[in-house]
N, C-alpha and C positions, 0 to 999 in steps of 0.2 A: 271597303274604301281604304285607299292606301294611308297611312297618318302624315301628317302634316309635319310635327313639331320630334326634331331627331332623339330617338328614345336612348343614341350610342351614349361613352362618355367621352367629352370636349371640354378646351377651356371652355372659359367664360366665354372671351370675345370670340373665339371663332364657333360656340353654338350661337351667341346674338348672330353671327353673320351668317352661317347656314338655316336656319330660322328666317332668318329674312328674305332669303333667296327663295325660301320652302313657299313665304307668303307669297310673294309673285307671281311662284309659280303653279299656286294653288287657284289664284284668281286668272291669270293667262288662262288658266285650264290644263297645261304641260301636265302638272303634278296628279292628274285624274286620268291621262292618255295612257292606261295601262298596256294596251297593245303596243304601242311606242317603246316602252320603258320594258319591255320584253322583247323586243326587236332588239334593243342596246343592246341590252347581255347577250343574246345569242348570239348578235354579231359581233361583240367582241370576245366572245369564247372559240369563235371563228377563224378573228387574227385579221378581221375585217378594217380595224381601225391602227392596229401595232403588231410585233411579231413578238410582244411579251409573253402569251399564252403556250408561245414553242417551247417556254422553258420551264411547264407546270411541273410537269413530275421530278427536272432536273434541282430544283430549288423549294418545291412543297410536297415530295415524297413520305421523308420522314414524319412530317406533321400531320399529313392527310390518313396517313395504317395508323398513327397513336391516335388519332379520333375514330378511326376505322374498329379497329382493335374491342378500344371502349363500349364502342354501340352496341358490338356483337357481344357484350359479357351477360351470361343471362336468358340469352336466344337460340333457340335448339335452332340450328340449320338443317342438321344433316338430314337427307333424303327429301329436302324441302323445295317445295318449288317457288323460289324469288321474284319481286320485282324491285330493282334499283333507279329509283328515279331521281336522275339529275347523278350518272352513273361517271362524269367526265370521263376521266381518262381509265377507268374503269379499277381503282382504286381496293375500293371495296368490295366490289366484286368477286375481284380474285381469291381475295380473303376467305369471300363465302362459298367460293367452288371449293378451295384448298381444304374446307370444311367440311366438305360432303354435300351441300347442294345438289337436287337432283337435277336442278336447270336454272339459269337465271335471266333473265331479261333485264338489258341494259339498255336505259332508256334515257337521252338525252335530247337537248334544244338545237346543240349544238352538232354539227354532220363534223368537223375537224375534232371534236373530242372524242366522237363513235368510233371516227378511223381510226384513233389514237387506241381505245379499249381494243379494237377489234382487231389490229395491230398484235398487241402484247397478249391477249387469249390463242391466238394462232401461233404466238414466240412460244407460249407454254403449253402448247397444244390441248386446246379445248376447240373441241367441234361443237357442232350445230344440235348435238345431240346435248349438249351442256348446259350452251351458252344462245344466246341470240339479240339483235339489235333494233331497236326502234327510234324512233326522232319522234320527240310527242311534247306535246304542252302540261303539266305538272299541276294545271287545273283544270286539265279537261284529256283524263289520261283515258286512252283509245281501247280501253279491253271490256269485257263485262262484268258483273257482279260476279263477284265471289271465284275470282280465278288463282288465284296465287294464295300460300300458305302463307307466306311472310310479304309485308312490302316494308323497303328500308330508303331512307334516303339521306346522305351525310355531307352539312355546311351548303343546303341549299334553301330551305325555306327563306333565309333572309334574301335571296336575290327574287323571291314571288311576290309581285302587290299583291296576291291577295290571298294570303297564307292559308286562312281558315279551308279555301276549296281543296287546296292540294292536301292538306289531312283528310277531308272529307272523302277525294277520293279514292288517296290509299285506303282509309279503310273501308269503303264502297267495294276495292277490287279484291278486297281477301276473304277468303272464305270464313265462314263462323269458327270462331277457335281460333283464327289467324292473329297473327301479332303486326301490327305496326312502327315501327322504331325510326326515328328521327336523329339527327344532330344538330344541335343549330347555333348561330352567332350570338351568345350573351351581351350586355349593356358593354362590355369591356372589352369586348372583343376588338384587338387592333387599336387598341384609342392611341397610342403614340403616334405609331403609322398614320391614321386617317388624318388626326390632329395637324402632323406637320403638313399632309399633300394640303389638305385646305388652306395653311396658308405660305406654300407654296405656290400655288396653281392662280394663274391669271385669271382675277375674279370676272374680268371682261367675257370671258368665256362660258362662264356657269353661272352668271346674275340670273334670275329665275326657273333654274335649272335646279329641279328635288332629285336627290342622288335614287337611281333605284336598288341600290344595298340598305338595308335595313334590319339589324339589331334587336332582340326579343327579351324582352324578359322571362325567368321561370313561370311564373305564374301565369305570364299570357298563353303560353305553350301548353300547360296544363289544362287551361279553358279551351283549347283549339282540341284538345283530347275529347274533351268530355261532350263538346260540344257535338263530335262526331260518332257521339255512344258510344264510344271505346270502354273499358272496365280495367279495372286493377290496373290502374293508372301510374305509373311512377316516372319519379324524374330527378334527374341529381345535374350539377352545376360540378363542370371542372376547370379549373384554373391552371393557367403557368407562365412564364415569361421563356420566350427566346430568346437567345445573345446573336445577331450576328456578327458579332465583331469590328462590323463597320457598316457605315449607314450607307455606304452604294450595296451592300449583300441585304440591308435592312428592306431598301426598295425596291432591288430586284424581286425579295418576297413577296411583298405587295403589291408592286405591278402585275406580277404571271401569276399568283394566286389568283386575283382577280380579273385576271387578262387586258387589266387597261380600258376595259369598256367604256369608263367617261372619258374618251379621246373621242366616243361618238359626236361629243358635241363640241369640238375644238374643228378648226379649220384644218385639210388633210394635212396642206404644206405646214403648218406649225407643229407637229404633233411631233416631229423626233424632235426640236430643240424645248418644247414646253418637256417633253418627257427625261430628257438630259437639265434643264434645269431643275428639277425633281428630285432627280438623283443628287447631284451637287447640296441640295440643301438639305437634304437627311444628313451628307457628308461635313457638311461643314457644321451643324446642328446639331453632329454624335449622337442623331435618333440611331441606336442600334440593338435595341430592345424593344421586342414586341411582344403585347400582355396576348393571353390566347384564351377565349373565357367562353366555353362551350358547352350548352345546354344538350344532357342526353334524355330524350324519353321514350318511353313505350307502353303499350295498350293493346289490350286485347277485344278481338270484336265476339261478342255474345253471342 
């Protein structure tokens, strides 16, 4: 069941006021429509609500290989056979073929993030003997028991209601001995950025609306391990701040990281002027630091 009460960190008054929105929309029923709330993201990883997401790699590149990087320390690749799930623009991927990977399957929700991967594996010429593509649900992943040596997946549990499955299946699809590795959104992650869009963003539009990004603590991640009988469990928490310089480059981050996907619920003709006053207010609010607070773990299946 997805949580109710925002586990991110917020001021005061704007967790009371997301909180409150959460209750709404927990009694509506909105905040239980997990199919719905999975529909969003994809479709705004899509580019179905804004054309933010065109500029993922151009403005969340470096950020996305330093978490990339991280996950992989620790993790034999080479000669291994992969699964990437929730693979966007195919990021880490690359990483793991450059590695030696004997094959990787990149699996996303989104069909505009695959071409993007599928895109840049063909720029750096990986064929089908390497690489390959699937469009799959992240709790209900499409392969059999015990197929892949390794399954990895980086800054995406937080956008799953229902986190716990999608560990269960990574480690369902790997073989005994296989490893599981994660990345994910800690309690801090983003809190400047989120902070100001909330009270930015016309509450008329998100009154009982629960955002579906959602933020983990270490230790819930740890239970999400063990719960999936994973063994020799570890996990460490990394921290940092970004400068960008100015809070229109701050937003731009957070808009196409994110792809914009709560424009799902804003009216279509409003979306480029609510998304331009956005920006203006990071700008004129000198939001242009953003904290980056990322949970790495892994587990081994017995």
């Amino acid at each position: 069941m997805p949580p109710i009460f925002w586990t991110g960190r917020l001021s005061f008054p704007m967790k009371v006021l997301m909180n409150s929105s959460n209750m709404i929309a927990w009694i509506s029923g909105n905040a239980r429509d997990t199919k719905a709330m999975k529909k969003r993201v994809k479709l705004g990883y899509e580019g179905a609500f804004s054309d933010h997401v065109t500029k993922y790699d151009e403005v969340g590149l470096g950020h996305f290989t330093k978490v990339s990087l991280e996950l992989l320390k620790d993790i034999v690749i080479k000669d291994k056979e992969v699964l990437d799930v929730g693979c966007g623009t195919g990021i880490l991927s690359m990483i793991v073929l450059q590695n030696g990977a004997k094959k990787v399957i990149c699996g996303d929700a989104s069909e505009y993030m695959l071409g993007q991967c599928k895109a840049k594996a063909e720029k750096l010429g990986y064929g089908p003997d390497r690489i390959d593509f699937r469009q799959l649900d992240a709790e209900a992943l499409p392969y059999d028991d015990n197929s892949f040596d390794v399954a990895l997946s980086s800054m995406v549990l937080g956008f799953i209601p229902e986190p716990k499955k999608m560990i269960r299946e990574m480690a369902r699809v790997v073989r005994p001995g296989g490893i599981v590795a994660i990345s994910a959104q800690g309690t801090d992650f983003y809190k400047e950025a989120i902070d100001a869009f909330v009270r930015a963003v016309n509450k008329l539009y998100v009154l009982g609306y629960r955002m579906e990004f959602w933020p983990r603590k270490e230790i819930e991640i740890q239970k999400m391990f063990a719960q999936a009988n994973l063994a020799d469990i570890k996990t460490h928490r990394l921290t940092w701040q970004d400068d960008f310089g100015t809070g229109a480059k701050a937003w731009d981050f957070l808009a196409s990281s994110g792809a914009a996907w709560w424009y799902g619920k804003f009216p279509a003709d409003k979306v480029a002027a609510e998304a331009q006053k956005a920006r203006d207010f990071f700008e004129r609010k000198k939001v242009t630091r953003i904290t980056q607070d990322v949970i790495l773990a892994h587990g081994r299946k017995p």
